[in-house]
C-alpha positions as CSV (number, residue, x, y, z in Angstrom):
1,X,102.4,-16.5,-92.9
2,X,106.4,-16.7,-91.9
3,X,107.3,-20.1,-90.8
4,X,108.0,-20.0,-87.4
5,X,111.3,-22.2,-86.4
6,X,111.2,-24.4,-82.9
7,X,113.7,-22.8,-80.5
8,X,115.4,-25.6,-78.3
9,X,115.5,-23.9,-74.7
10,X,116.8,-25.7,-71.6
11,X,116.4,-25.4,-67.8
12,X,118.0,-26.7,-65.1
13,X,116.3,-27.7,-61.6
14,X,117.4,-27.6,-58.2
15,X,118.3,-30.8,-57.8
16,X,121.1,-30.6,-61.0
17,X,118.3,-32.1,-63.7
18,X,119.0,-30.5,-66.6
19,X,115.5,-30.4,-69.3
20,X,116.0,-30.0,-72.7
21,X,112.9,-29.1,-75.2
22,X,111.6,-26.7,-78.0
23,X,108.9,-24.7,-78.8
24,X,107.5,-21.8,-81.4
25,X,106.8,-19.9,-78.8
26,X,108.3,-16.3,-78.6
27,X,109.0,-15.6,-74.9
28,X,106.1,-13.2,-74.9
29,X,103.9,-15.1,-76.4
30,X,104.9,-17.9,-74.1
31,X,103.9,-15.4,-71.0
32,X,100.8,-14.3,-72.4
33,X,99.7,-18.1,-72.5
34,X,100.8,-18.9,-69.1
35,X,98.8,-15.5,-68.3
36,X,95.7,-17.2,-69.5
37,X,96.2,-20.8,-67.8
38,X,97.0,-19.5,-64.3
39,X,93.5,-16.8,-64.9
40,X,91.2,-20.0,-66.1
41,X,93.0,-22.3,-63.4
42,X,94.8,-25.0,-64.9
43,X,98.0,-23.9,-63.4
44,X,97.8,-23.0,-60.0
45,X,101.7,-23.7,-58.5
46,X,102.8,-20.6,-56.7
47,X,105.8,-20.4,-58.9
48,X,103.4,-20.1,-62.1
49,X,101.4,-17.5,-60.4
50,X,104.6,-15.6,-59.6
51,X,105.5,-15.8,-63.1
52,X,102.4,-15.4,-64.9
53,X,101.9,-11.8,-62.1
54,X,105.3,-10.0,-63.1
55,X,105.5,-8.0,-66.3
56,X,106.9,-10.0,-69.4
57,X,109.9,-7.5,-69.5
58,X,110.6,-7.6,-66.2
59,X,111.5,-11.5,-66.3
60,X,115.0,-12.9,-66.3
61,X,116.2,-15.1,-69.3
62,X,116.1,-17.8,-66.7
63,X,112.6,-16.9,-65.0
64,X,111.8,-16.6,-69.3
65,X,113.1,-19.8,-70.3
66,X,111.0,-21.5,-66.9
67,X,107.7,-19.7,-68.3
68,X,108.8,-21.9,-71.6
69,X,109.0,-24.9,-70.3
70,X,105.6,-24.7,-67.9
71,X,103.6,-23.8,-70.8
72,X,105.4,-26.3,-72.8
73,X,104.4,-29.0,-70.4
74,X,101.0,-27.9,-70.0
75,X,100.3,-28.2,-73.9
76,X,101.3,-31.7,-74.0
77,X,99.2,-34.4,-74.6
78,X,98.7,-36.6,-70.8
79,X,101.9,-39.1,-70.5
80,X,100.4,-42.4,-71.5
81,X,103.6,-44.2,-69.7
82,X,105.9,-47.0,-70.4
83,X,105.5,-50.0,-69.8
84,X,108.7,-52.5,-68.1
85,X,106.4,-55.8,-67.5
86,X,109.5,-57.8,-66.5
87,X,111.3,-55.2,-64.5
88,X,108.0,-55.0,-62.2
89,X,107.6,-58.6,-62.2
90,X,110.7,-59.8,-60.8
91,X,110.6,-56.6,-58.0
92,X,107.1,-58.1,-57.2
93,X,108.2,-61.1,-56.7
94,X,111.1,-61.1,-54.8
95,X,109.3,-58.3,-52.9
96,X,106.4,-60.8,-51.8
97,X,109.3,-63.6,-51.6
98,X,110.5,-62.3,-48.4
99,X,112.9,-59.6,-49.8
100,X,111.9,-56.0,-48.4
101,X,112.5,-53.3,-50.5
102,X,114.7,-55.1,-53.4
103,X,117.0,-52.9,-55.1
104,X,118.1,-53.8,-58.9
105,X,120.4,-51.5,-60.6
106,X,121.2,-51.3,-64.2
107,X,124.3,-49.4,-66.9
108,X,123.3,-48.2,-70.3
109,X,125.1,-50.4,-72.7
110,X,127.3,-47.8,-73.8
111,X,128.4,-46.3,-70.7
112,X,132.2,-46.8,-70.3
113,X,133.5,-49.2,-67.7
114,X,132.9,-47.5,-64.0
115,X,133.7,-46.7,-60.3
116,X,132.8,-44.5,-57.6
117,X,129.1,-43.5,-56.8
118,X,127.8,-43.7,-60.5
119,X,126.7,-40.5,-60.8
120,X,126.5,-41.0,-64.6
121,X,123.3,-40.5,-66.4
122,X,123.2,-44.0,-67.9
123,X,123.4,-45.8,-64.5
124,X,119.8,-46.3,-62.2
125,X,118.7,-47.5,-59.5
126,X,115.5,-49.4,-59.0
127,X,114.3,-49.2,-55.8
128,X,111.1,-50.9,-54.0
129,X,109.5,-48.3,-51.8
130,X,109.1,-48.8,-48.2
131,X,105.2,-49.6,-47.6
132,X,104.2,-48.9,-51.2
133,X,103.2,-50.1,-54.2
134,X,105.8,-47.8,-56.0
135,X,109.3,-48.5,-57.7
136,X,111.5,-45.1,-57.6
137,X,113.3,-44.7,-60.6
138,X,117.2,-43.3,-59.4
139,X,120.2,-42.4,-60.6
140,X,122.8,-45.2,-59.6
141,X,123.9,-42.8,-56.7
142,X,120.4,-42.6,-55.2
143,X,121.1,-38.8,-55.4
144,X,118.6,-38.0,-58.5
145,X,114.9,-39.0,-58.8
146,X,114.0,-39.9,-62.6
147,X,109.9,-41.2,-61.2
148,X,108.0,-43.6,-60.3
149,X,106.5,-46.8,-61.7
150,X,103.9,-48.9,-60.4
151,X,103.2,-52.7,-60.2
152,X,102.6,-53.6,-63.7
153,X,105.9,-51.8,-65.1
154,X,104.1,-48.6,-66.3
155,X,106.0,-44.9,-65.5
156,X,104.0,-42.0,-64.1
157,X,106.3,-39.5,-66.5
158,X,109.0,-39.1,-69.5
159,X,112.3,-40.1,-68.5
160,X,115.9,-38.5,-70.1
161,X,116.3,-40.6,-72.9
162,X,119.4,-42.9,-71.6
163,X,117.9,-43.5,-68.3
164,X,114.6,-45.1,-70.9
165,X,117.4,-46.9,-73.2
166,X,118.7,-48.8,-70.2
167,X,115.5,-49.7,-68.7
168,X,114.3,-50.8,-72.1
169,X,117.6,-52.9,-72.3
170,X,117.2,-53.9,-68.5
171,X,113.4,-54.9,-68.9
172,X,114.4,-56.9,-72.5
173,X,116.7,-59.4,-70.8
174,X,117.5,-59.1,-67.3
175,X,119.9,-61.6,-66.4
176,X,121.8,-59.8,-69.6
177,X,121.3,-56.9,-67.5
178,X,122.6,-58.0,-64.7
179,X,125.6,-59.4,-66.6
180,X,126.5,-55.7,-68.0
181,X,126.2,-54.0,-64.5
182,X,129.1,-56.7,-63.2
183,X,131.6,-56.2,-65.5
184,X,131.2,-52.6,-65.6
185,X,131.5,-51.6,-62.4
186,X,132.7,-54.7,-60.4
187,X,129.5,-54.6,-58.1
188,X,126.3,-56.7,-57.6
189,X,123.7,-54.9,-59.1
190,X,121.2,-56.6,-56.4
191,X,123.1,-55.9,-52.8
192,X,126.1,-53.3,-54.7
193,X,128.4,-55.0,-52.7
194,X,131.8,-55.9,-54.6
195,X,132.2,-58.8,-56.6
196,X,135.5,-60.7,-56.1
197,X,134.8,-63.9,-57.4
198,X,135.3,-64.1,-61.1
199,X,132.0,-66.3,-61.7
200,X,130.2,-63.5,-59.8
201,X,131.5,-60.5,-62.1
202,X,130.5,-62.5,-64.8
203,X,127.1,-63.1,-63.9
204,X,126.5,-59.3,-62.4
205,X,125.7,-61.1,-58.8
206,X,127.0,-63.2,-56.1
207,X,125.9,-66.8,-55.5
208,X,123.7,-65.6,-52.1
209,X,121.8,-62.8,-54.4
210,X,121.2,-65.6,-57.5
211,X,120.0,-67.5,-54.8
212,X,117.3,-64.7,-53.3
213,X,116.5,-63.7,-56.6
214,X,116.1,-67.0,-58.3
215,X,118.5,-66.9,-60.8
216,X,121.5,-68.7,-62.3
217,X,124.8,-68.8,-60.8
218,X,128.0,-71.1,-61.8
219,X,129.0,-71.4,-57.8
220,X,125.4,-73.0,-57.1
221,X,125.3,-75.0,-60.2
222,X,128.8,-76.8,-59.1
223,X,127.6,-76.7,-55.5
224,X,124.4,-78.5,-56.8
């Protein structure tokens, strides 16, 4: 039997997210299986059925790579979820403390120093959820959703691999975290506001946020 070589095929959604993944599949093969999901029921989104109901060679190389990736995703094991104890932790915390819907945002070590929106992939946003139990995962412009995690730190769904790298870095040591996100991009990465004193860029956050957050500051230790 020939040995079969994964392809790597990407798609791009609406919102600008572009997937990347592989498979063995040959595009009809691919349609055929998607065929038999949407017939036995395990898919039933309208834009399956529209796939899975038009002739194989009537498909696009998009609407083809897009029948890829659903039957690519439906083959996969279930998403067991990371797991970001001390991320959730301290967004419970100061969520319960009085702060409603905290914000913490985090840069990938590597990302090069930055301004404007941060629209890069390695910056996110960690954002406490208005009357919910749920922390949405951002990019550092609020513009992309990555997902969701819940209360104890676990993720409902694989995230891009530098978006995982910096919450693995953020979750290891978050006052190191904090620290990076400063003297990067000149901002608190609690409020966003810009940091002018030269303690505060240090640190990643301004006295007042150190304060709310109940962490170490230089200002409040001389104050003190």
């Amino acid at each position: 039997m020939p040995l079969v070589c994964p392809r790597t095929i990407t798609v791009r959604k609406r919102n600008g997210q572009v997937l990347t993944f592989q498979t063995s599949l040959s595009d009809q093969e691919a349609h055929t299986s998607l065929t038999t999901l949407v017939r036995n029921g395990k898919l039933t989104s309208s834009f399956a059925t529209d796939l899975a109901g038009r002739p194989y060679y009537a498909l696009s190389e998009t609407q083809l790579a897009w029948v890829q990736k659903i039957v690519h995703d439906a083959n996969k094991p279930p998403f067991a979820g990371e797991q970001f104890v001390s991320i959730a932790a301290m967004l419970t915390v100061v969520n319960e403390g009085g702060i409603k819907n905290p914000i913490l945002r985090a840069v990938h070590p590597d990302c090069p120093p930055l301004d404007g929106k941060h629209r890069e992939e390695g910056v996110i946003c960690l954002k406490w959820l208005r009357n919910s139990t749920k922390i949405a995962i951002l990019s550092g412009d609020k513009e992309m959703f990555y997902g969701y995690m819940d209360k104890r730190g676990v993720t409902d769904r694989e995230l891009p691999t530098l978006i995982l790298e910096t919450l693995q870095h953020t979750n290891k040591d978050l006052v190191r975290s904090a620290t990076l996100y400063g003297r990067k991009t000149g901002a608190c990465c609690f409020c966003g506001r810009e940091l002018t004193r030269e303690d505060s860029i240090g640190a990643g956050y301004g006295p007042i946020c150190a304060e709310k957050w109940g962490l170490p500051h230089p200002y409040n230790m001389e104050v003190n």
